[in-house]
DRENMISE-570401 format. One record per residue (C-alpha): residue in one letter; residue number from 0; x, y, z. Coordinates in steps of 0.2 Angstrom, whole numbers, plus 5000, padded with zeros to 4 digits. Example, Ala and Ser with C-alpha at 12.3 -4.5 7.8 and 13.67 -1.06 7.14 Angstrom:
@r = a | k = 0 | px = 5062 | py = 4978 | pz = 5039
@r = s | k = 1 | px = 5068 | py = 4995 | pz = 5036
% end
This chain:
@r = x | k = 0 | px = 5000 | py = 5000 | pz = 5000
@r = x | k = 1 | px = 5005 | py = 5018 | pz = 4998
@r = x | k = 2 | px = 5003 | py = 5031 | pz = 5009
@r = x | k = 3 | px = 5012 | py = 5042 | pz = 5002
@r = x | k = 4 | px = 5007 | py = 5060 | pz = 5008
@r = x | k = 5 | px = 4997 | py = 5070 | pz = 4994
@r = x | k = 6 | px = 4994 | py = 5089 | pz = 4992
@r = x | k = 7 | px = 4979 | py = 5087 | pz = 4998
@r = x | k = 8 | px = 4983 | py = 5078 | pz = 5015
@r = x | k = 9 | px = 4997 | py = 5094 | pz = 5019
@r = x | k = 10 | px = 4982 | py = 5108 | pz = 5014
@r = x | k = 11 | px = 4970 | py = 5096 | pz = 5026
@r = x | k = 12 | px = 4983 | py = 5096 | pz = 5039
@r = x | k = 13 | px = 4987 | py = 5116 | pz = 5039
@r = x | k = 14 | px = 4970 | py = 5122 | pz = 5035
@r = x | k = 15 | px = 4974 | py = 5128 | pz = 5019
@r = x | k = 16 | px = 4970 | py = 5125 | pz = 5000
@r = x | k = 17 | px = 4978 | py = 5116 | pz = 4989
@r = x | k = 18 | px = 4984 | py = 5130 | pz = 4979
@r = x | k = 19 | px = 4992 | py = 5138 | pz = 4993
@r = x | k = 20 | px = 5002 | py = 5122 | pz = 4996
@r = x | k = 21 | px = 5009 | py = 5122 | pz = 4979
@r = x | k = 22 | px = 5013 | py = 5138 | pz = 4976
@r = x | k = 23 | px = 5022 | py = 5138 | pz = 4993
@r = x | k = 24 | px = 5032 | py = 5123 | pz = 4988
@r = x | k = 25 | px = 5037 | py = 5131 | pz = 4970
@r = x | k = 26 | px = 5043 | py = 5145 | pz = 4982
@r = x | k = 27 | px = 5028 | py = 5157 | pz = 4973
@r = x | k = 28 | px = 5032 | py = 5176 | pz = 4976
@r = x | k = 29 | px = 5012 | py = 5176 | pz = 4979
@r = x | k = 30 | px = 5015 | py = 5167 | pz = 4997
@r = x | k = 31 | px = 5019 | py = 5173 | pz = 5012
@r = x | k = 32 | px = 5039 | py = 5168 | pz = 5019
@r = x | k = 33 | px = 5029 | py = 5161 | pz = 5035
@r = x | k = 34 | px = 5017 | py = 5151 | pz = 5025
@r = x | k = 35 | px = 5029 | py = 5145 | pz = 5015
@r = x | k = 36 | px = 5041 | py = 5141 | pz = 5030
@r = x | k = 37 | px = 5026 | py = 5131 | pz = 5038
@r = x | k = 38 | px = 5021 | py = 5121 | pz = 5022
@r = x | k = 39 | px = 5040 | py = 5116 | pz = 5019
@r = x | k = 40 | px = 5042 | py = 5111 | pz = 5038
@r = x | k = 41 | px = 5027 | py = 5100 | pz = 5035
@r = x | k = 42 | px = 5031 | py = 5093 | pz = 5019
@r = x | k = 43 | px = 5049 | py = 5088 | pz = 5024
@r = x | k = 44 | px = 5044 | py = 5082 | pz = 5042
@r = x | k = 45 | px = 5031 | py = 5071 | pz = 5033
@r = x | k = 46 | px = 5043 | py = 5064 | pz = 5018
@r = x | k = 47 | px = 5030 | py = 5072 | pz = 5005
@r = x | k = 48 | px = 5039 | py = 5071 | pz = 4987
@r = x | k = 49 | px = 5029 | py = 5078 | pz = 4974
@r = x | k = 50 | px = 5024 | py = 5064 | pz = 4958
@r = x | k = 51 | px = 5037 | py = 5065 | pz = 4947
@r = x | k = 52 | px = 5025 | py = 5060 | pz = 4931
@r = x | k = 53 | px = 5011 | py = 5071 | pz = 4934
@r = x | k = 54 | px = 5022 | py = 5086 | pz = 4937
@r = x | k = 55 | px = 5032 | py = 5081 | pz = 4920
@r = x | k = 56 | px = 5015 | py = 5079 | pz = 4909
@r = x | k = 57 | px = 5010 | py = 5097 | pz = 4918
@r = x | k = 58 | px = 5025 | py = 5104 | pz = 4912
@r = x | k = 59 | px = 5028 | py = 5093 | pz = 4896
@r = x | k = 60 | px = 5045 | py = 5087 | pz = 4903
@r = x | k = 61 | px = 5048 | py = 5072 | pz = 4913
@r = x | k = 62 | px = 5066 | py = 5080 | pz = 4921
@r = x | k = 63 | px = 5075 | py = 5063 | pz = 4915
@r = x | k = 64 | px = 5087 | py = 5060 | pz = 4903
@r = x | k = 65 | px = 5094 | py = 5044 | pz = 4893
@r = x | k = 66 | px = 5110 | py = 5037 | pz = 4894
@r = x | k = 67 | px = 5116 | py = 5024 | pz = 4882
@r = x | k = 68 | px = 5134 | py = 5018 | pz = 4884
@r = x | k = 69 | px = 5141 | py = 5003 | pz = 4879
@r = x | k = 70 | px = 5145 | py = 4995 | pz = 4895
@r = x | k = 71 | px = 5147 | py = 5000 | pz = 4912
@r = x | k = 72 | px = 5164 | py = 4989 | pz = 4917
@r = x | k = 73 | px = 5175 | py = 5002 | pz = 4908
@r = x | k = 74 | px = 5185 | py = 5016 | pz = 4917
@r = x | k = 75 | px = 5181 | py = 5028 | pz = 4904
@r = x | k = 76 | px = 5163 | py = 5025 | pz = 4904
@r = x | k = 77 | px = 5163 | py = 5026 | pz = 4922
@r = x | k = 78 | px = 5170 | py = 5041 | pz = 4922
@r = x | k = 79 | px = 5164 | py = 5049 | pz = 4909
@r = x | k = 80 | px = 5147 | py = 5046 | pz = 4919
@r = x | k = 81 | px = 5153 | py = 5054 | pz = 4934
@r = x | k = 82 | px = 5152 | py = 5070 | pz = 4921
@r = x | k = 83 | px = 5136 | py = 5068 | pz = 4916
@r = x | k = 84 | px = 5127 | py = 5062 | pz = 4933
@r = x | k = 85 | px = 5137 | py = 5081 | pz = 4941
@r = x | k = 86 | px = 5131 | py = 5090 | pz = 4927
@r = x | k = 87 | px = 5113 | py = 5083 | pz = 4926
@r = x | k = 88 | px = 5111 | py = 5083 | pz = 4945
@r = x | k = 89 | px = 5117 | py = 5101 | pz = 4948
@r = x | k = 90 | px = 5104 | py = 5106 | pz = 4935
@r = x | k = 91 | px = 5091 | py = 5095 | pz = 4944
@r = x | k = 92 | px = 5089 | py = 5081 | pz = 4931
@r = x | k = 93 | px = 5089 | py = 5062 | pz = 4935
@r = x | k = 94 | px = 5098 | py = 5051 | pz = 4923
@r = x | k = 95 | px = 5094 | py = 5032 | pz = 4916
@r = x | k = 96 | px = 5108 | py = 5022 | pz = 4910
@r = x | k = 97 | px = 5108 | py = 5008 | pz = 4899
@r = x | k = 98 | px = 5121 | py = 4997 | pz = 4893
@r = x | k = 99 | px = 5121 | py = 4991 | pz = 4873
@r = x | k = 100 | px = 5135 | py = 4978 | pz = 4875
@r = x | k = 101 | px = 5144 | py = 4984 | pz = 4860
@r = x | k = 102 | px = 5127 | py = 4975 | pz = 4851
@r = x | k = 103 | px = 5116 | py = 4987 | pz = 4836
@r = x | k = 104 | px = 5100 | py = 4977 | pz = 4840
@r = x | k = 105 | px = 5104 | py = 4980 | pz = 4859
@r = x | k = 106 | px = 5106 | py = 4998 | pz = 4859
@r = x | k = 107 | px = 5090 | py = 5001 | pz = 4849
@r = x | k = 108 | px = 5081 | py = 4992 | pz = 4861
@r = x | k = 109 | px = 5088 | py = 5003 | pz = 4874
@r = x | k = 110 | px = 5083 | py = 5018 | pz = 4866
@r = x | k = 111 | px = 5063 | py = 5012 | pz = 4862
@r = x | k = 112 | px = 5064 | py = 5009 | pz = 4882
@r = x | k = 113 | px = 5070 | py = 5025 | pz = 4885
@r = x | k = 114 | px = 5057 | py = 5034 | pz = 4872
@r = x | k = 115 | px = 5044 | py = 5024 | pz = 4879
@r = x | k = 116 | px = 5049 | py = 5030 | pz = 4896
@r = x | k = 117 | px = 5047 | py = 5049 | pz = 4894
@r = x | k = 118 | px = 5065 | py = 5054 | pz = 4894
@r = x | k = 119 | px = 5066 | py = 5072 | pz = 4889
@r = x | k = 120 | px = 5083 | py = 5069 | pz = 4880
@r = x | k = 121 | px = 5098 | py = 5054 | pz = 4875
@r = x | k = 122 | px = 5116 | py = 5055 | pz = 4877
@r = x | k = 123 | px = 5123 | py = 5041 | pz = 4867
@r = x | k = 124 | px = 5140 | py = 5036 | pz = 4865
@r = x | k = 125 | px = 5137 | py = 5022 | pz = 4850
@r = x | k = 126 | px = 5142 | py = 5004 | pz = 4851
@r = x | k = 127 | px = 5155 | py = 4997 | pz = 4840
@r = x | k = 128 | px = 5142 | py = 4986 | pz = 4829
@r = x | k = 129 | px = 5131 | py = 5000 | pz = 4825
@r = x | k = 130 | px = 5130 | py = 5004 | pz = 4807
@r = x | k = 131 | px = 5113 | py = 5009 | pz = 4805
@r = x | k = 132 | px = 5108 | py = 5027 | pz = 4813
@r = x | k = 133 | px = 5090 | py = 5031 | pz = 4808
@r = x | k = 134 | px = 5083 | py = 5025 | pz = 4825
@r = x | k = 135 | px = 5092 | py = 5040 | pz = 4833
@r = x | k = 136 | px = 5087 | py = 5050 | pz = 4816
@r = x | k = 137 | px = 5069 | py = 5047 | pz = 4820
@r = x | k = 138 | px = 5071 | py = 5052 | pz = 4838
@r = x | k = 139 | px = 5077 | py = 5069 | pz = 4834
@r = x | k = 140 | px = 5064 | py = 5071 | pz = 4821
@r = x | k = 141 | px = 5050 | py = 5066 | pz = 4832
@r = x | k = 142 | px = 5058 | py = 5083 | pz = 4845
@r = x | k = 143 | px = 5069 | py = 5071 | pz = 4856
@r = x | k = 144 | px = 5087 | py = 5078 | pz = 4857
@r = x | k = 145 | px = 5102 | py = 5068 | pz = 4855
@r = x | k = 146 | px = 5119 | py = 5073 | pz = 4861
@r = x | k = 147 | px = 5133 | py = 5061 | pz = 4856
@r = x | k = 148 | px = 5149 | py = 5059 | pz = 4866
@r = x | k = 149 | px = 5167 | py = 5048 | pz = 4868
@r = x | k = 150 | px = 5161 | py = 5038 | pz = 4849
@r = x | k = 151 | px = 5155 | py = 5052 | pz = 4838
@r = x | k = 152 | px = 5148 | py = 5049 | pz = 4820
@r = x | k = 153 | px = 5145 | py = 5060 | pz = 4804
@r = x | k = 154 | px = 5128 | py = 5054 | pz = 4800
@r = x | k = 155 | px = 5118 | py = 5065 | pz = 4815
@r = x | k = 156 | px = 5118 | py = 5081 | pz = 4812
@r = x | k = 157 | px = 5119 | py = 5086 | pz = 4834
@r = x | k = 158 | px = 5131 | py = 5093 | pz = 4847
@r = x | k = 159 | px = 5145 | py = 5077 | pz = 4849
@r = x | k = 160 | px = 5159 | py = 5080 | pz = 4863
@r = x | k = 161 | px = 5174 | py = 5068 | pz = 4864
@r = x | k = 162 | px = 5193 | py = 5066 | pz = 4865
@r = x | k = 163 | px = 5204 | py = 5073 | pz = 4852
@r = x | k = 164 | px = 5210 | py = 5055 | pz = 4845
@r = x | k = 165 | px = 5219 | py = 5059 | pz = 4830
@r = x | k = 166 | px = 5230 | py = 5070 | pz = 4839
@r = x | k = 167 | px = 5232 | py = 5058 | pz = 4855
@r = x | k = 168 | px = 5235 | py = 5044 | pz = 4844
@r = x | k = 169 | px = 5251 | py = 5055 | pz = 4833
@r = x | k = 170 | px = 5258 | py = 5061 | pz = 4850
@r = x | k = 171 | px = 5257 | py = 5041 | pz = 4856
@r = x | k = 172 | px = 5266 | py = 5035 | pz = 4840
@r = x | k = 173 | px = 5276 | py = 5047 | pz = 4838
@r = x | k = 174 | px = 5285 | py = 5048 | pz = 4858
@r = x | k = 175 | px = 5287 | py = 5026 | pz = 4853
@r = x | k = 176 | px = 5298 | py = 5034 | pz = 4836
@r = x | k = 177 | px = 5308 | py = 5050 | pz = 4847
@r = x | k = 178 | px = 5312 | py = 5034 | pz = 4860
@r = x | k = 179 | px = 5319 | py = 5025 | pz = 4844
@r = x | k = 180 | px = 5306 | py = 5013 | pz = 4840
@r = x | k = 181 | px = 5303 | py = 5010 | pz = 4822
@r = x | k = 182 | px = 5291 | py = 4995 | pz = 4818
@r = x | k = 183 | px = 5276 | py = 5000 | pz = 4828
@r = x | k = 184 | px = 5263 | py = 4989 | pz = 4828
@r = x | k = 185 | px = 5243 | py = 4995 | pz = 4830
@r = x | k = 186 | px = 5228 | py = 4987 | pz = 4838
@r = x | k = 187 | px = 5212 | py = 4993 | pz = 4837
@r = x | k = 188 | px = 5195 | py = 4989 | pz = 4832
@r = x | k = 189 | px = 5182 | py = 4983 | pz = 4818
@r = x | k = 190 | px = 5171 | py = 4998 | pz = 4818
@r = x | k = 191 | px = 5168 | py = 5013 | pz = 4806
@r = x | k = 192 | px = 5166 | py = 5025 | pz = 4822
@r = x | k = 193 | px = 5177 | py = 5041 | pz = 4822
@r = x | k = 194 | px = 5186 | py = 5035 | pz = 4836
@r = x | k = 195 | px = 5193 | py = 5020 | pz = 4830
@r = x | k = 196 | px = 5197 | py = 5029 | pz = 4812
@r = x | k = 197 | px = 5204 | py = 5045 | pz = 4820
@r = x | k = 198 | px = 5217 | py = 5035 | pz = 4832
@r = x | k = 199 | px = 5223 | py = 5026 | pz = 4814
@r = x | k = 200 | px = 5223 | py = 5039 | pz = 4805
@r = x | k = 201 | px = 5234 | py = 5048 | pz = 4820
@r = x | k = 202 | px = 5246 | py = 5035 | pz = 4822
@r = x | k = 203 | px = 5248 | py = 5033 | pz = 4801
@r = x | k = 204 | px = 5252 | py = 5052 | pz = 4802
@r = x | k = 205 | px = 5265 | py = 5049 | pz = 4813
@r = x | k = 206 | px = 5273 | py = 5037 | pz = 4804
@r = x | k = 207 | px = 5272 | py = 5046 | pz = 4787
@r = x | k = 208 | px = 5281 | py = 5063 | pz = 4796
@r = x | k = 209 | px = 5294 | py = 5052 | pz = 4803
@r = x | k = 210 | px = 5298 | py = 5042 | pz = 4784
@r = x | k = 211 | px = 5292 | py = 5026 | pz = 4790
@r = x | k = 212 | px = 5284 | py = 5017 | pz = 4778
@r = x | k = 213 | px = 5265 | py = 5011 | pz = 4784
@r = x | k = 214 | px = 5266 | py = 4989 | pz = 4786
@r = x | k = 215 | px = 5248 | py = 4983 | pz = 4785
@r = x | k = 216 | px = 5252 | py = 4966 | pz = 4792
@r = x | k = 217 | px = 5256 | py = 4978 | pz = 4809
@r = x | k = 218 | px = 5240 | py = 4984 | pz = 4808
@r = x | k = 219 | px = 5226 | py = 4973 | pz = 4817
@r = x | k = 220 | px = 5207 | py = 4975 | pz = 4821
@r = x | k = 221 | px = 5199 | py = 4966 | pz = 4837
@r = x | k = 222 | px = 5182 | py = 4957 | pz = 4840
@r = x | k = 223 | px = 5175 | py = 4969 | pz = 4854
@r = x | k = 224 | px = 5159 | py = 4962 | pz = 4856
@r = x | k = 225 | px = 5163 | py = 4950 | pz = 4871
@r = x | k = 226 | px = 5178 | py = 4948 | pz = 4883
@r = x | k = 227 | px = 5181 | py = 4930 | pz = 4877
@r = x | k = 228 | px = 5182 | py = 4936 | pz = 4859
@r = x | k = 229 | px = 5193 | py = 4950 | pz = 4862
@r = x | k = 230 | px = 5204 | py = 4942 | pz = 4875
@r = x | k = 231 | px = 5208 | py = 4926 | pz = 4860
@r = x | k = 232 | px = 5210 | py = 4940 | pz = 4845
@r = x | k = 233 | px = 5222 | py = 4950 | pz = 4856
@r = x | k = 234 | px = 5233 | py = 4934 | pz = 4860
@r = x | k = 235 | px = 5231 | py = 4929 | pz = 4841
@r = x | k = 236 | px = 5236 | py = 4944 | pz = 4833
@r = x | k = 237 | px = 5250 | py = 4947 | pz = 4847
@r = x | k = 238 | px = 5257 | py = 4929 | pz = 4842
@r = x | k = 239 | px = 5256 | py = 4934 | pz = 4823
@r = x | k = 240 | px = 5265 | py = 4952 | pz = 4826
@r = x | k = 241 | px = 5280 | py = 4940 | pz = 4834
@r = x | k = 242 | px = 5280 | py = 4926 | pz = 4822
@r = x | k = 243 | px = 5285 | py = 4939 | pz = 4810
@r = x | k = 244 | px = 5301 | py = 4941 | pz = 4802
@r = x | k = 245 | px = 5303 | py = 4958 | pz = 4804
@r = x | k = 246 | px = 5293 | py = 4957 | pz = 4821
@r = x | k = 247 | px = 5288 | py = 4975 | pz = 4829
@r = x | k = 248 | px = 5296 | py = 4983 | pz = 4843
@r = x | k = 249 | px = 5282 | py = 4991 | pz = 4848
@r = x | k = 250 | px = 5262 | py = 4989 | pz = 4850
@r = x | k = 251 | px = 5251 | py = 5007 | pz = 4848
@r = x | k = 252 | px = 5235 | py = 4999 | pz = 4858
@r = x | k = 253 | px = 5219 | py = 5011 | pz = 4853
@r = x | k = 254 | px = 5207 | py = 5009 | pz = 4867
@r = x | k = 255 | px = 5206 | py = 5003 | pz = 4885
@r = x | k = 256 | px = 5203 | py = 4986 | pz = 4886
@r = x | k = 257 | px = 5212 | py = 4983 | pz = 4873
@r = x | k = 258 | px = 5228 | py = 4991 | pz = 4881
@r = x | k = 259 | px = 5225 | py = 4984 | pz = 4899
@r = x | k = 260 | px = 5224 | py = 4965 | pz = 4892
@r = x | k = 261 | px = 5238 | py = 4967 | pz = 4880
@r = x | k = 262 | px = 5250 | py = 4970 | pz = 4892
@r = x | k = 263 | px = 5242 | py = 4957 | pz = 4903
@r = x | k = 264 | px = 5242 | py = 4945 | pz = 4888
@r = x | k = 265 | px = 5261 | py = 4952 | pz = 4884
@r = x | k = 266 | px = 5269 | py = 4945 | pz = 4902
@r = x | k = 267 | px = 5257 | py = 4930 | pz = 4901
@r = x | k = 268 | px = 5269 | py = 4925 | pz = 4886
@r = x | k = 269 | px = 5283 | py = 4929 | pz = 4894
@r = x | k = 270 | px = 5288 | py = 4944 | pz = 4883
@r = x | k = 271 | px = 5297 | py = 4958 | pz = 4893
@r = x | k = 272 | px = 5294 | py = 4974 | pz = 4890
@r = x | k = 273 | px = 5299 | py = 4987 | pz = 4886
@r = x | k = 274 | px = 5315 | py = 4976 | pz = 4884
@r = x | k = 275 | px = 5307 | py = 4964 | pz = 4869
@r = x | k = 276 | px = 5293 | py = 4976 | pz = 4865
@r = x | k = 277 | px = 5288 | py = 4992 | pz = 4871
@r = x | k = 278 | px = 5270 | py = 4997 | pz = 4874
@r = x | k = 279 | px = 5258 | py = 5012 | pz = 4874
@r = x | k = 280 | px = 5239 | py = 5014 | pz = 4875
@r = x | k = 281 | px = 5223 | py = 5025 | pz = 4877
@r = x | k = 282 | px = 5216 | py = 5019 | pz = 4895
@r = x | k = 283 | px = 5212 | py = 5029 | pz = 4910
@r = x | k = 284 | px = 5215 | py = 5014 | pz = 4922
@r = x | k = 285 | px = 5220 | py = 5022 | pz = 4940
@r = x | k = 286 | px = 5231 | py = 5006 | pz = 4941
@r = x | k = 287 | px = 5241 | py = 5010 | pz = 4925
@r = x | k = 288 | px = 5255 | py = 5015 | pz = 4939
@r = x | k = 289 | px = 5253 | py = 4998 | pz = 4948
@r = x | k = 290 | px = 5255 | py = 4987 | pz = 4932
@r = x | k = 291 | px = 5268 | py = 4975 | pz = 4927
@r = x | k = 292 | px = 5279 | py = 4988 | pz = 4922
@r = x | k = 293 | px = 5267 | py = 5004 | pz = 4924
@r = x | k = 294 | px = 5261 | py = 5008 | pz = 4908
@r = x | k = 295 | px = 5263 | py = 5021 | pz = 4897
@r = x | k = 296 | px = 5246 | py = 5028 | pz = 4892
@r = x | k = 297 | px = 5235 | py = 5041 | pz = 4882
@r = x | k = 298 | px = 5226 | py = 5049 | pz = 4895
@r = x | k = 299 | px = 5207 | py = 5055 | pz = 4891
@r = x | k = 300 | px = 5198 | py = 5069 | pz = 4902
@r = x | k = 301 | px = 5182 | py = 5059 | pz = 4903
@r = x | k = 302 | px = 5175 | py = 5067 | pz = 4919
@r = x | k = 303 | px = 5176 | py = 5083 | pz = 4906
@r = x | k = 304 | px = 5168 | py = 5075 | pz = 4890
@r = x | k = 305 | px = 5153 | py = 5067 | pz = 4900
@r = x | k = 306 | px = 5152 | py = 5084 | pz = 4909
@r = x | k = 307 | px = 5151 | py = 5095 | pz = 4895
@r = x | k = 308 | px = 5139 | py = 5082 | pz = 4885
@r = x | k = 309 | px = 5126 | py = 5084 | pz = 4899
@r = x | k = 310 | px = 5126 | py = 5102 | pz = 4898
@r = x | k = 311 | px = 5124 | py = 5103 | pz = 4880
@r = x | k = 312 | px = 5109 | py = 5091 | pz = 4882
@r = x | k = 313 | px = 5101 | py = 5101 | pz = 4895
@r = x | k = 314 | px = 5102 | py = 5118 | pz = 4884
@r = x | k = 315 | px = 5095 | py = 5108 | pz = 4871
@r = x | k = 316 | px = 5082 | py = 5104 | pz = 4880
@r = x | k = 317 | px = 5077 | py = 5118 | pz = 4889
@r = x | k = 318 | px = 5081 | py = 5128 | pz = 4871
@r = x | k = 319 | px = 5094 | py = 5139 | pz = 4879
@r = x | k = 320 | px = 5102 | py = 5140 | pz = 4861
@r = x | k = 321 | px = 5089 | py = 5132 | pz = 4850
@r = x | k = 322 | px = 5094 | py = 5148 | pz = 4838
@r = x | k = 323 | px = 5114 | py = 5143 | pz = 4839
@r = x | k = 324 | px = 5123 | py = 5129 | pz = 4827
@r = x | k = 325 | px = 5128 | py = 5113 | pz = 4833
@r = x | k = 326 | px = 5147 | py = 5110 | pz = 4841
@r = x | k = 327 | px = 5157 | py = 5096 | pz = 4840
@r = x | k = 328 | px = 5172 | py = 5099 | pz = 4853
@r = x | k = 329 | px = 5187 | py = 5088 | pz = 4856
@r = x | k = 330 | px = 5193 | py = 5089 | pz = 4872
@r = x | k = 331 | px = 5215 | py = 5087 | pz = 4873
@r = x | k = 332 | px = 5222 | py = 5071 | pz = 4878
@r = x | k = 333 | px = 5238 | py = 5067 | pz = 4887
@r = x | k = 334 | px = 5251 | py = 5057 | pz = 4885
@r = x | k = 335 | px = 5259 | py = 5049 | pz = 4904
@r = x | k = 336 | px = 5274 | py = 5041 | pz = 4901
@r = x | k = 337 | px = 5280 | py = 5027 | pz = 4911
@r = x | k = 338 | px = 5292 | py = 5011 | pz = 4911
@r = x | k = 339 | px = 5283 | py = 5003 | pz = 4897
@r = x | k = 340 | px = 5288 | py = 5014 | pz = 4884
@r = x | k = 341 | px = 5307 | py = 5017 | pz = 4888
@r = x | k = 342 | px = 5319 | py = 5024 | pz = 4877
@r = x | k = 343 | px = 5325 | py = 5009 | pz = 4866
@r = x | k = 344 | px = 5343 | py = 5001 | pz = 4871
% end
């Protein structure tokens, strides 16, 4: 049973009408500070919380918003959602996350729940499989804004916030060349998102500037759609790399998983590094330091792109700047050195 307390159980109580009440709990410049005083007293002394759903189909906005991500056991994601929960709750907005677990047919379903639900907006940050955007299209045509952030695409036309992963990528590559390493191996992932492109095309840059010629067979796409999958591609391809004639003296990893479990996968087969090969990576792990050497990584300001997303969102919604163009903004990255990456001897 719920007995939950009512507007009309606190004007009951006080002797007062049911307009009073709420205008004193919307602080209304029409009620008096003692009234008001008295009626928030009440109303906090009994628990009363207003309903949610029926302020929202008053006001035509259900104060929630959609988050789709693509799993939740990722410290980027995690922190990226820090962001958006501090940027959402300082503006007094509740959010609902969702995870598409890298799957197309997952994250559309997420998205017709959230629809379903009432959200007021979506921030998406698209899952590797995705191909096909007109879900999300038709969202934004039915009046629902979309803010994409961390995995942006070209086909939505929308604010989109994320890391600068072209230039990440070069500054990566190119502190393996300035510490002598020459054959650089790259591991990313099969998808057409910007994220994935912009960190190859970063790293091929670096090469090119530095006169070494591009090797494609040091170039290799991981399965990200499950942990066993990626875990067997990443030993495969890191038992190919070293079964190669002219075998790399260093692996470029584009993205966090990928770049915790190769080093993980690297000492599992007894390789020393930076000794037999060197290693660098986008991750954000607070345990990059504790690793076996600490690792030399690409460092994201996720708390700032979830952050920054949210608020774009929320001025979409509330049409702060309906008049203004869309933004795509890429935040800097950083690059940490540590022993993994040690000059060559």
């Amino acid at each position: 049973m719920n007995s939950s307390v009512t507007l009309r159980d606190i004007a009951k109580a006080l002797n007062l009408s049911i307009s009073t009440i709420s205008k004193a709990l919307n602080d209304s410049h029409e009620i008096g500070a003692e009234t008001k005083q008295k009626v928030l007293d009440y109303a906090k002394k009994h628990h009363y919380s207003p309903n949610r759903m029926a302020k929202g189909l008053k006001e035509g906005k259900t104060r929630t918003i959609g988050v789709v991500v693509c799993s939740l056991d990722n410290n980027v994601i995690a922190q990226m959602l820090d962001g958006i929960h501090k940027a959402s709750t300082d503006k007094s907005y509740q959010i609902i996350i969702m995870q598409s677990k890298e799957s197309e047919k997952l994250e559309t379903a997420c998205l017709e729940l959230l629809y379903a639900g009432g959200v007021d907006g979506i921030l998406i940050s698209p899952a590797y499989e995705t191909v096909n955007f007109n879900y999300l299209l038709s969202l934004q045509k039915s009046g629902i804004p979309v803010v994409l952030f961390d995995r942006l695409i070209d086909q939505i036309h929308t604010h989109k916030v994320g890391a600068d992963n072209f230039k990440g990528a070069y500054e990566a590559t190119m502190h393996l060349i300035n510490n002598g390493y020459r054959k650089i191996a790259h591991l990313n992932t099969n998808t057409i998102l910007s994220i994935a492109t912009d960190r190859l095309n970063g790293y091929k840059q670096a090469l090119a500037d530095s006169g070494i010629e591009f090797r494609p067979e040091l170039l290799r796409s991981c399965n990200y759609t499950g942990a066993t999958t990626l875990n067997e591609n990443l030993e495969q391809a890191i038992k190919d790399y070293m079964s190669l004639e002219d075998k790399p003296d260093a692996i470029f990893t584009a993205t966090d998983q990928i770049s915790t479990k190769c080093l993980v996968l690297l000492n599992k087969l007894g390789y020393k590094i930076p000794e037999d090969i060197a290693l660098i990576g986008f991750t954000n792990t607070d345990l990059a330091e504790a690793m076996n050497p600490p690792m030399s990584t690409v460092y994201q300001p996720a708390f700032e792109i979830g952050q920054l997303a949210a608020e774009k969102l929320i001025s979409l919604i509330e049409r702060k700047n309906f008049d203004e163009g869309f933004e795509t903004v890429m935040l800097p990255t950083e690059v940490q050195v540590r022993a993994s990456s040690q000059p060559k001897k």
